[in-house]
N, C-alpha and C positions, 0 to 999 in steps of 0.2 A: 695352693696346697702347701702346708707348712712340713717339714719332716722333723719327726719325734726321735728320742733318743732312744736306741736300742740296746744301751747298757743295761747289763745286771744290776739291781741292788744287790750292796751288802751290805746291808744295816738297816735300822728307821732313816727314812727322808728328816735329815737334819731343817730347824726351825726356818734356815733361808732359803733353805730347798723348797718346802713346804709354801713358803710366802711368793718366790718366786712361780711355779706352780700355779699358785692359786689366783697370781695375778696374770697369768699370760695371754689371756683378748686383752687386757689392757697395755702388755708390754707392746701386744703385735701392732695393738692400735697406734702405739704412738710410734713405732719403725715405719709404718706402713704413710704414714703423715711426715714424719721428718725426710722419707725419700720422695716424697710428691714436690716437699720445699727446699732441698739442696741434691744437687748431684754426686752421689757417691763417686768412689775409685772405682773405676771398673773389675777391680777384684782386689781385695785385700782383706787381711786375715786379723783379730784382734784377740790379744793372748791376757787371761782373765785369770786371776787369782783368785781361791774361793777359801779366804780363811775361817770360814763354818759361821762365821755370823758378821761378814760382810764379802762382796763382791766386789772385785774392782779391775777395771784394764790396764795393764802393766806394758803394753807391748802394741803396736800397731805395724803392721808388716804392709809394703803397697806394693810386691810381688813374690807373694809366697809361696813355699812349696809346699809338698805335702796332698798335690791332687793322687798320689799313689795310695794316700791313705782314706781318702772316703770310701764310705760305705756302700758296696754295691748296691743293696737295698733302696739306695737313694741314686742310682745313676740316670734315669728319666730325669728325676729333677734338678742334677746337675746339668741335662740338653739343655734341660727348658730356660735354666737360668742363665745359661751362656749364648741362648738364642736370644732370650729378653732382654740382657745387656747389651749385645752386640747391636740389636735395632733399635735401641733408645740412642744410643750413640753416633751411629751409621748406619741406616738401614740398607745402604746400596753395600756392605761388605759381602763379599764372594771368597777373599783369600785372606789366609795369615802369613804369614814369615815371623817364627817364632827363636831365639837369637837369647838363647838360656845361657849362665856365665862360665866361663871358663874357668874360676879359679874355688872350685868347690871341691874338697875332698873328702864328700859325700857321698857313696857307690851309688845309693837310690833319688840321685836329685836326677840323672837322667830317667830314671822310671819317673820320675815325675811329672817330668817335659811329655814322655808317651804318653801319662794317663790325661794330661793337657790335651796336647794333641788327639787324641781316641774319642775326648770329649766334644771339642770341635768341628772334628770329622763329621760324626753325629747328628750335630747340630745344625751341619748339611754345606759345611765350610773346606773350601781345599787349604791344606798345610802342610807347611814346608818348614825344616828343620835346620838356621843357617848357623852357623861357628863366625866367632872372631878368633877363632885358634893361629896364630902366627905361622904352624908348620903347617898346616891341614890343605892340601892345594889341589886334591880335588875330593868328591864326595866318597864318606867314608862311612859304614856302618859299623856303626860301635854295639858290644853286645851288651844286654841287660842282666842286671842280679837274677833279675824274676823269670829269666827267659825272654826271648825275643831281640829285638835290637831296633836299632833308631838311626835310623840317617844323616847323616850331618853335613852339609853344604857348605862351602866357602862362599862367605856374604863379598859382595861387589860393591863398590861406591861407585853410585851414578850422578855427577852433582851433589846435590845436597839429600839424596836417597842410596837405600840401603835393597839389596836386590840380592838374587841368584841368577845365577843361568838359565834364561829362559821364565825367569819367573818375578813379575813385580807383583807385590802383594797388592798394590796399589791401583792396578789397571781392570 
């Protein structure tokens, strides 16, 4: 299942809109082929300029944010797709320990980390929410723009592994 856009037009569908468009079993075909013969990122984001009579990718991100901004309309198929990545990769995963950066001064990049995590959950995953925060020395709920709040863990180094208390993402 592919999901469609659910923007407004407001105009006529520009000539490469239209071409675009008109070619998408062929675009889908040849994605659907280049992930059979190369292993993607496990998530990452590609940022695409559309200057009305060519398209081009300007940007590759290999952990982006912005899961606060999909569309709920598409939340199934965000499961599906983070259950399909996680079993092409590791099918034995049960846990996350997710370890978002410290140095953003972004209000909504921790709604981000939640709508990650929400998504995960979901997808039938336990996670846990760990800080490399310096002061942070035990778990702290931090509250959201949006409402709600998100838990933050002081990560442990065990070895050459990265842990909580009580929780290896690993085991």
């Amino acid at each position: 299942m592919v999901p469609h856009l659910t923007t407004a037009l407001t105009g006529p569908l520009l000539t490469l809109e239209k071409q675009i468009l008109d070619a998408m079993p062929r675009i889908e075909h040849w994605f659907r082929h280049q992930w059979q013969e190369h292993s993607a990122p496990f998530y990452a984001s590609v940022d695409l300029r559309n200057a009305g009579y060519k398209l081009a990718p300007v940007d590759t991100n290999l952990f982006p944010a912005g899961f606060n901004n999909l569309n709920k309309a598409f939340d199934a198929l965000c499961v599906q797709a983070a259950m399909s990545a996680v079993e092409k990769i590791c099918p034995d995963t049960r846990q996350f320990l997710l370890i978002p950066e410290n140095h953003t001064r972004n209000p909504y990049y921790l709604q981000n980390v939640s709508s990650l995590k929400s998504i995960l959950q979901r997808a039938g995953f336990t996670v846990r929410i760990g800080s490399l925060l310096p002061d942070l020395a035990q778990p702290t709920e931090v509250p959201l723009p949006q409402g709600g709040s998100l838990l933050l863990e002081p990560v442990q180094r065990q070895g050459n592994r990265l842990v909580l208390e009580n929780f290896d993402p690993c085991a």
